[in-house]
N, C-alpha and C positions, 0 to 999 in steps of 0.2 A: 757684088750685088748692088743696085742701083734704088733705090726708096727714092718714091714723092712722097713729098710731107708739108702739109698745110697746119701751120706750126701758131694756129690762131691763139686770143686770148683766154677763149674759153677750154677747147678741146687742139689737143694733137689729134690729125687725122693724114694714117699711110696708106701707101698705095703699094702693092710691090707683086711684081712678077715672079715664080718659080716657078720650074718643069711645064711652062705652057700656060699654068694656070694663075690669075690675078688675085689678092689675096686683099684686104681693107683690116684697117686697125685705130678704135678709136679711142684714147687716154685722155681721162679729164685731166686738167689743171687745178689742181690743190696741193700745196704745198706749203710749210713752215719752218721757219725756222729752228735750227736746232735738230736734234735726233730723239724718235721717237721708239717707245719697246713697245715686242710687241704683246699682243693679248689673243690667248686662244690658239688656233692652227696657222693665224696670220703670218706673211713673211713682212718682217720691215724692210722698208726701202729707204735706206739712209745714206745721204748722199755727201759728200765736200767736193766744191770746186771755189778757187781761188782763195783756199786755207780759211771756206766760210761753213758748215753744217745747215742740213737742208734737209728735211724728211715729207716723203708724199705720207697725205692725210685727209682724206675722203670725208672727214665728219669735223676737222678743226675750227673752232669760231676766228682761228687766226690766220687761215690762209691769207699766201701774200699778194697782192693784186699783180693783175695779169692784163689788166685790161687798159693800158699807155703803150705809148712808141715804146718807151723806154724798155719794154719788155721783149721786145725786138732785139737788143741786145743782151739784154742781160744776162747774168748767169744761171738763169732759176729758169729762162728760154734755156739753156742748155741741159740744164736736169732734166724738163718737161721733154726735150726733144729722145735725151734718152734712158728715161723712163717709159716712153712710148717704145720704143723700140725693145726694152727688157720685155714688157708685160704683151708684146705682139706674138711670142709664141716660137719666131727664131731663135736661134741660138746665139749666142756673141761672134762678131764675127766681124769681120774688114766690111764698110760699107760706103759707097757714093750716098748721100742724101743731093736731093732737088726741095728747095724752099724759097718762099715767098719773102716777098716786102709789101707794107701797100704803097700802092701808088707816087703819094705826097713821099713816101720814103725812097725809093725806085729811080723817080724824076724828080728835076728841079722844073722852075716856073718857067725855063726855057723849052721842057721837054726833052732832055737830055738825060741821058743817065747820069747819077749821083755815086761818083766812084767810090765815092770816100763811104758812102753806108755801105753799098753792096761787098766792098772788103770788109770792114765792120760788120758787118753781118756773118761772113765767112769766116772771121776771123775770131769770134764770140764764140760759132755752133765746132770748132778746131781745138777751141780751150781743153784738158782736162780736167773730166768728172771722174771722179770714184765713188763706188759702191762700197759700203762697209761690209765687209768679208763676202765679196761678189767681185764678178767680168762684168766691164761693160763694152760695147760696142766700139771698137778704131774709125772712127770714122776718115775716111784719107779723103775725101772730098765732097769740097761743098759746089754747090751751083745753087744761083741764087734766079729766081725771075719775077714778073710782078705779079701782083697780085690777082690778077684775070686769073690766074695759071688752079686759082681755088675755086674759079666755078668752073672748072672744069673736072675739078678732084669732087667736088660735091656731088656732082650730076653722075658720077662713076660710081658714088659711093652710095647710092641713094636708089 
């Protein structure tokens, strides 16, 4: 299965086709450090990638910022990307994702592509994540394109 995913610094937002029909998925970005328990009927979503703990948290005063390039790699980009994916309602499963860079990240000031992000990028959202006593998604390929590629995921989504 093949997911577009505008993997911003505020919200993850997918795109995905099955059986004909088009489907949209929107996951905010919140997230903290460390693992969190849960309270009530709630399921925690506790994450480690690169032997670091990582829990989504919708109401934390410590969520970690999302909003630098830097987050374009990072690894808390790669929980965001799949945690978006757990909470979309698929099942786990082998998946293509399609995602963005902006621009300044994409090209250089010649207007070239910038190999070196666009593998870094690929090679970030390939890392693995695990879920504490959970599946998460295999991702087996990335495709990376610029950032245009989100208004066109907005206007679809919208």
């Amino acid at each position: 299965m093949r997911i577009f995913i505008d993997d911003g610094s505020t919200n993850i937002k997918m795109l995905w086709e099955q059986d004909g029909e088009t489907f949209t998925h929107i996951s905010p970005n919140s997230f903290k450090r460390g693992w969190s328990a849960t309270f009530g009927s709630g399921k925690p979503f506790n994450y480690t990638v690169d032997d670091e703990k990582y829990s989504f948290d919708l109401i934390t005063p410590d969520a970690l910022p999302t909003n630098n390039i830097d987050w374009q790699y990072s690894p808390l980009n790669s929980i965001a990307v799949h945690h978006a994916l757990l909470t979309s309602g698929l099942e786990p499963q082998d998946v293509e994702i399609v995602v963005t860079l902006p621009l300044t990240e994409f090209y250089d000031e010649d207007a070239q592509y910038r190999l070196d992000n666009i593998e870094r990028k690929k090679k970030s959202l390939l890392r693995e994540v695990k879920l504490n006593k959970g599946v998460v998604f295999n991702i087996t390929k990335v495709t990376v394109r610029r950032n245009r590629f989100r208004r066109a995921l907005a206007c679809v989504m919208s």
